[in-house]
VOGU-3710 file (C-alpha; in Angstrom, 3 decimals, decimal comma):
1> xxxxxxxxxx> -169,947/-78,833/-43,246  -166,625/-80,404/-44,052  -166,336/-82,107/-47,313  -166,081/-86,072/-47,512  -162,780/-86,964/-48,551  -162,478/-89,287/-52,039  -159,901/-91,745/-52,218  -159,762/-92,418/-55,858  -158,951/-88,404/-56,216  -155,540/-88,773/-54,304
11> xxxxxxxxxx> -152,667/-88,902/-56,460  -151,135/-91,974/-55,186  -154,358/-94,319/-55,917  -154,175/-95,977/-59,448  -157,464/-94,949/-61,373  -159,923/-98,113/-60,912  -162,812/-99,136/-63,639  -165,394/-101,891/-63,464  -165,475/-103,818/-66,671  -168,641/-104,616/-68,524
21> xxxxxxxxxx> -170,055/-108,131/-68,632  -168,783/-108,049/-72,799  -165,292/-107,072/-71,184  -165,331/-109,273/-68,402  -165,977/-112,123/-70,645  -163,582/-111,222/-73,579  -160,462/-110,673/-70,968  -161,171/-114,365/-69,142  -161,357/-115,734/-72,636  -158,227/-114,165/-74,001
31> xxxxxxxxxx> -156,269/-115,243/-71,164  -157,950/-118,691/-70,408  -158,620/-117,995/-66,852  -162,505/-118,007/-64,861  -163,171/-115,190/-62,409  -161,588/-117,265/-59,644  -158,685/-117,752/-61,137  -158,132/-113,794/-61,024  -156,424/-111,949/-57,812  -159,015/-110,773/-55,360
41> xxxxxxxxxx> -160,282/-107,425/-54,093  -162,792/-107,084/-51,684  -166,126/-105,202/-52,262  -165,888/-102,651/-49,993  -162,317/-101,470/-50,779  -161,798/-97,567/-50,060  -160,659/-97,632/-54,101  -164,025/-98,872/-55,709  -166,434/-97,577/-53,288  -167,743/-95,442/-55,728
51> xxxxxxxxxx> -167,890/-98,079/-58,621  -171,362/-99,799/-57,670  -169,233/-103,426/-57,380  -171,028/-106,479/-56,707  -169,210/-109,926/-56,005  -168,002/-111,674/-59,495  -167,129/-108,308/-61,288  -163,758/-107,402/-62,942  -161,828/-104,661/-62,166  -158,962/-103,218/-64,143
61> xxxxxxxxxx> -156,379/-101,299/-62,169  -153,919/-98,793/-64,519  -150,796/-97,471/-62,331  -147,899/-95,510/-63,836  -144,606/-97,051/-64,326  -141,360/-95,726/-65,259  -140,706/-98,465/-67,506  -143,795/-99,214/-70,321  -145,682/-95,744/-69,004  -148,069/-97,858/-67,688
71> xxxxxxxxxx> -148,860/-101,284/-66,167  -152,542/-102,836/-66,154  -154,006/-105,801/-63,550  -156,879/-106,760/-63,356  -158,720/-107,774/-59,933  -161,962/-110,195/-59,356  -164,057/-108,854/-56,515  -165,237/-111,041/-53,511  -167,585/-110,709/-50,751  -164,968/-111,292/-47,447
//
């Protein structure tokens, strides 16, 4: 039986984390913003498959960079 490939395992995806509903509300108040004001991901993204997402959460995105070490976004997700 072959083995299913995971995405988030692959080098080149950026590691992927659903905030908590504390989290979710302390980074929309910090910043001002509602959930709609945040970029978009859609719920069944290869990248948060595995996250148990439902439309309204937050996720936070953490990719490498050359220049700070590393550079956070953060993504609202939406039923399309």
């Amino acid at each position: 039986m072959k083995k299913k490939f995971e995405i988030s395992e692959h080098r080149l995806v950026p590691k992927h984390t659903k905030l908590s509903d504390k989290e979710k509300e302390e980074l929309l108040a910090a910043y001002q913003i509602t959930n709609k004001e945040l970029p978009k991901i859609k719920k069944n993204d290869p990248a948060i498959s595995s996250l148990e997402v439902k439309e309204g959460d937050v996720i936070k995105i953490v990719r490498p960079s050359l220049t700070s070490g590393e550079s956070t976004f953060y993504r609202g997700v939406v039923n399309v």
